[in-house]
N, C-alpha and C positions, 0 to 999 in steps of 0.2 A: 640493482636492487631498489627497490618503491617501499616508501613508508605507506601505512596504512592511509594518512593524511592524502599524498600523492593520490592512491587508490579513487581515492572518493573527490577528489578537485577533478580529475580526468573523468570518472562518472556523473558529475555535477557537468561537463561541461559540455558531454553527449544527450543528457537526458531535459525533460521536462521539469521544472519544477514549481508548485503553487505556493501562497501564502494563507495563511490560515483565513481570510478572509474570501480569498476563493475556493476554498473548502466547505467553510460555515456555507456559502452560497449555493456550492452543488450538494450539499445535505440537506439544504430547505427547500432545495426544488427537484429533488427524487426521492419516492416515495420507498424503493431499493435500493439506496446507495450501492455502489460498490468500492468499499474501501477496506482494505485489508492491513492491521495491524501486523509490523515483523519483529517487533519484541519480542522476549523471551515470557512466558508463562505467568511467570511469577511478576514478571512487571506487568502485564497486560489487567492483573490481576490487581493490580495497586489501584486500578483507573485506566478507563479506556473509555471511547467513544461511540454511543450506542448503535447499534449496528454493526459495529466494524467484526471481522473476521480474524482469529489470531492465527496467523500462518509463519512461526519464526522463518527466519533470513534463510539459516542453513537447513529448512528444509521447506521452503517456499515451490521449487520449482516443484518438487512429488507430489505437491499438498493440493495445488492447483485445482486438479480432476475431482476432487473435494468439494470443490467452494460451492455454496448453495446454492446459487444462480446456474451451476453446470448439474449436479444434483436436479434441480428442478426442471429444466430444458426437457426431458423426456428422449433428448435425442443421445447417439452414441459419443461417448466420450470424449473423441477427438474431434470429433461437430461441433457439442456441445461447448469444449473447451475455444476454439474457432471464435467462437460466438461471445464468447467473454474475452476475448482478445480485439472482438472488432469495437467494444462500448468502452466506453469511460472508464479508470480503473488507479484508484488509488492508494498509495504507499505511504503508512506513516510510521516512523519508528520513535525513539528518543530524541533525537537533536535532527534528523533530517539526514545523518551518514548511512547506516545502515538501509534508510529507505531509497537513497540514490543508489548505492549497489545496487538493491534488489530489482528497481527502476530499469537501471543498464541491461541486467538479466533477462528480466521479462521483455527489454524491447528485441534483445539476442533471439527469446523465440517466436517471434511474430506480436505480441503485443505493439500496438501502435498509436492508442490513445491512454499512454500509462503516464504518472503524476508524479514524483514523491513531493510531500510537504512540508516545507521547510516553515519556520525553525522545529517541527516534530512536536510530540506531546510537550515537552518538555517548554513550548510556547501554548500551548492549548491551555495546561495548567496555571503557567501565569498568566495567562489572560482570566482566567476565572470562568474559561467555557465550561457547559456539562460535559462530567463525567457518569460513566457506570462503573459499580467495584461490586 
């Protein structure tokens, strides 16, 4: 049996992950981020970071075929989707756990340039970065 902690050290140590300084930097130089918040609603709704996308954890992977940049593509779905798994693609949640799962996840289905951001909003806040509420 695996503690949740376990879970996300073993995720953390498959996955990519950024500092909010390399965050702040791929949000100032694309003009469509793609960053996806996996908080739950009601947090996302405390303060979030503009642009971002709220796609909770436990329903991240269904939500996908969703996400605006596959919406907008014009192409079918699973093209579409393809095409956001070949670009840059970031995961933020509270502290940086939840986004590592989701991270591990998404690289399980072909995602290859996926991020989570560590230390999570929860560093975004103390930093004094912008939020939207």
């Amino acid at each position: 049996m695996k503690t949740s902690q376990q879970l996300v050290a073993e995720a953390k140590a498959a996955i990519k992950e950024v500092d909010l300084e390399q965050l702040s930097n791929y949000l100032n130089t694309h003009p469509e981020p793609r960053l996806i918040d996996v908080r739950e609603p009601a947090e996302f709704a405390q303060g979030h970071i503009a642009g971002a996308v709220n796609y909770p954890r436990g329903v991240l992977e269904m939500q996908l075929a969703n996400h605006p940049a596959v919406a907008a593509s014009g192409c079918a779905p699973d093209v579409a989707l393809a095409q956001l798994a070949a670009e840059p693609l970031y995961l933020i949640c509270r502290s940086g756990a939840r986004s590592a799962l989701a991270t591990e996840s998404l690289q399980r289905m072909g995602f290859s340039d996926v991020y989570s951001v560590a230390p999570g909003m929860q560093g975004w806040f103390d930093a004094q970065l912008p939020v939207v509420k």
